[in-house]
N, C-alpha and C positions, 0 to 999 in steps of 0.2 A: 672233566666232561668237555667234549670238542662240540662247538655251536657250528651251524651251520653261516658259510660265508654267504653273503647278500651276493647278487648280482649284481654288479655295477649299474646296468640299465634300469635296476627298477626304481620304478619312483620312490622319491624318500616318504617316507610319515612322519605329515608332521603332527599327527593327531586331531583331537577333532574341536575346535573354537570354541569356547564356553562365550556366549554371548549373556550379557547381565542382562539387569533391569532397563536398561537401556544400550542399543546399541548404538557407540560413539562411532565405531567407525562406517557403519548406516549413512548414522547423521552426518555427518563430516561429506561422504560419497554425493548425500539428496543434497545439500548445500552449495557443494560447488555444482554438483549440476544443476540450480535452479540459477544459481548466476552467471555461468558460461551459457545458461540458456538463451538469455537476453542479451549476454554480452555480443552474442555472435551475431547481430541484427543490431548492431547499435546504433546505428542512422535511424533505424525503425522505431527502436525502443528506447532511446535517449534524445537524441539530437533532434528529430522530429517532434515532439513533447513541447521538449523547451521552445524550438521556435514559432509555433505555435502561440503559447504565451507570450514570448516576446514581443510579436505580431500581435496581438491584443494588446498592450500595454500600446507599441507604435502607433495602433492605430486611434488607441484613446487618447492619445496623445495630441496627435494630429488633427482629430475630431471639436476637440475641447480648447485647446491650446492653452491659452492663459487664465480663458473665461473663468473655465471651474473653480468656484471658492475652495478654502482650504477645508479639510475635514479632521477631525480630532487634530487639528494644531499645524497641519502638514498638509502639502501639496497633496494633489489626489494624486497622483501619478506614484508616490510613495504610498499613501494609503491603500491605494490599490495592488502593487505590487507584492506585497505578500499575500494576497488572496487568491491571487491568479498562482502563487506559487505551489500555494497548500491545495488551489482545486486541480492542476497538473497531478504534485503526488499522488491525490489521493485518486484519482480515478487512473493514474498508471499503476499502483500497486494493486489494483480491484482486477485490471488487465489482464499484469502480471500472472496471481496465483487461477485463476480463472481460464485465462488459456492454457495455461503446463497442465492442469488435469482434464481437458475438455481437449486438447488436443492428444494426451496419453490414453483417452478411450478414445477417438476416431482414430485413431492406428495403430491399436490396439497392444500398444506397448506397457498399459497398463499393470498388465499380468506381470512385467518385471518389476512392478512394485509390492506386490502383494503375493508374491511367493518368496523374497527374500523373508529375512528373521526379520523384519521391521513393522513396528506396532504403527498406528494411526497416528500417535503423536507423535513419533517421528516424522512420518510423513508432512504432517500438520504445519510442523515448528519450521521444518526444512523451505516449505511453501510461504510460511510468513515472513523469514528471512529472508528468503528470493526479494519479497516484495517489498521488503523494509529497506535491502539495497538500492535496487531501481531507484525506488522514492526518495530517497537519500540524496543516491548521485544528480538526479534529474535536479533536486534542491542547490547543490551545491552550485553546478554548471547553470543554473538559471540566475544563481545571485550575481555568479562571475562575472555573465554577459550584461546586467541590468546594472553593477553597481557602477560601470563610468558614464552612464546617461543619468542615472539615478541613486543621490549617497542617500543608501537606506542605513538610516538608522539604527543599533542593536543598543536594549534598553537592555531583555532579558536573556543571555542566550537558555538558562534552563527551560524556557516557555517554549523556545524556538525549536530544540530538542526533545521534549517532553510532548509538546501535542504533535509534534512530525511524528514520534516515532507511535504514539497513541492511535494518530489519524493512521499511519500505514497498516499499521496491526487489523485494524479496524477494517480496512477495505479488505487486506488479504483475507479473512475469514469471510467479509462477505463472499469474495472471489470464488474462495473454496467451496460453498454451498451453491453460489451460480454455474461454477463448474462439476457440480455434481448432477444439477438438475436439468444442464442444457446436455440438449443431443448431437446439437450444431451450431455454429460460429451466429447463423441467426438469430440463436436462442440469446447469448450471449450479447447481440447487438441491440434485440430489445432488451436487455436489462438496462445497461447502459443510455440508450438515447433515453426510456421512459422511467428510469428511476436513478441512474446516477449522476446524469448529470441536471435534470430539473432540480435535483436537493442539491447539486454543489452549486447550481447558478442562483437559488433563492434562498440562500444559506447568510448571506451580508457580504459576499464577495467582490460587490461592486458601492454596496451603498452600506448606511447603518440602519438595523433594525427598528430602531427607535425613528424612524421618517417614516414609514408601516404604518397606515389604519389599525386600531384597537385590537381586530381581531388575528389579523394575519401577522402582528408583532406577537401574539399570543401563540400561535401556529409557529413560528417560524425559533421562537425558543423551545417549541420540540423536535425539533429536527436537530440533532446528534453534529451535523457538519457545519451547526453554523458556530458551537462550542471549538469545534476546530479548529475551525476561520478564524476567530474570535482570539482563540488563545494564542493561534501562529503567528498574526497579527501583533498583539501585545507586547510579543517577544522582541518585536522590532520598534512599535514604535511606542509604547509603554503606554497605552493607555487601551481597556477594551468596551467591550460593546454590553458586557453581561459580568457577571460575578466569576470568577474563576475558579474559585473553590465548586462551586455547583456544576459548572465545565469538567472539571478536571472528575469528580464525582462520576455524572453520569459516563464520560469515558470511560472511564476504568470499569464502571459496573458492566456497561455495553459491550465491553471486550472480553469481560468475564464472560457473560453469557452467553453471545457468540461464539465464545471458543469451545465450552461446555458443547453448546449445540451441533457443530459442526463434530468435534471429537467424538460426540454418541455416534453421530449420520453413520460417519467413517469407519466407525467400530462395528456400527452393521451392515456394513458395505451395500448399502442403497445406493442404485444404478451404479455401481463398480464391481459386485462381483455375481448380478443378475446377467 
């Protein structure tokens, strides 16, 4: 039997991609592109963060001088500095995944994410690691520049790890649901001045709980960032404000259900595929 010869010009087949239960190589694609997304602005989305913070601590610094007594055992200037650390993270990672899909529906690039094979949790997972990075890095480079004015202490590093990566998880899902439901960067600006950052500033970030009248120490261990605070905290300088076991608890449940929640939205593409 004589087959017929190919033409050289034509394209080869290479058949047609079985994509499983998950698509890695998706994920792998949404992954780096959530970190070269920020990467490519990093004055914007790194270096300006941390100095900011840094600039807070200077200027508490300079404000207080000596005056301030010590607090859990330590300078404040140390006690403070990982609070300012954790509240930087946690409101860059909220940034992070909140802009990538708030800006993929105003320019409508969207639609290249939801006509590939890629399910919600792909999408999801790739957006919380965007934001787990940022937060990361932003952590690192802010110890760097703080630890020759100020040797902070490390008691735990698994605390320090553990609620970092808790706390970032935590914002990007917020992120992902303010960025489903904002239309515009305004939208996004009020979430931010009116609920992210009033909970990361009345969280213990600057003070301890327990110096709080009765009821607003009562108030203020409901709020999910002051467990964060709290536990970032501990990590450095080994002593916290609340039980950790109970912290690390509601975390984990929080993030459970947020993810839950955000993953349904996703699944039925509310304001993304309207």
């Amino acid at each position: 039997m004589i087959y017929p010869q190919k033409n050289a010009s034509e394209p080869q087949d290479f058949g047609v991609r079985v994509v499983g239960r998950v698509n890695i190589l998706g994920l792998q694609t949404l992954i780096r592109r959530e970190i070269m997304r920020f990467m490519r602005v990093v004055m914007q989305t790194i270096f300006a963060p941390v100095l900011t913070a840094v600039m807070f601590l200077a200027v508490f610094s300079l404000a207080l001088g000596a005056d301030r007594p010590n607090v859990l055992g330590v300078n404040f200037m140390v006690f403070l500095a990982p609070g300012l650390l954790m509240m930087t993270m946690l409101q860059n990672a909220f940034a992070n995944s909140s802009s990538s899909l708030l800006q993929a529906k105003m320019m409508g690039t969207i639609v290249d994410l939801l006509m590939p094979p890629i399910g919600p949790g792909e999408l999801l997972f790739a957006m919380m690691v965007g934001a787990i990075a940022r937060a990361m890095i932003i952590c690192l480079l802010g110890i760097a520049i703080i630890v020759p004015f100020e040797q902070l202490p490390v008691s735990a590093p698994w605390a320090i790890l553990a609620f970092g990566l808790l706390g970032s998880s935590l914002m990007a899902f917020l992120g992902v649901l303010a960025g489903l439901w904002a239309d515009k960067f305004d939208h996004l600006a009020a979430v931010t001045n009116f609920v992210i950052t009033p909970l990361t500033f009345l969280s213990g970030t600057f003070y301890l709980i327990e110096k709080l009248p009765d009821g607003l120490n009562v108030a203020a261990q409901l709020n999910p960032f002051f467990y964060l605070i709290d536990g970032f905290r501990y990590g450095f300088l080994g002593e916290a404000d609340s039980n950790l076991a109970v912290g690390v608890g509601v975390l984990i449940a929080s993030n459970l259900v947020l993810a839950w929640a955000t993953f349904v939205i996703m699944k039925r593409g509310w304001r993304i595929k309207s």
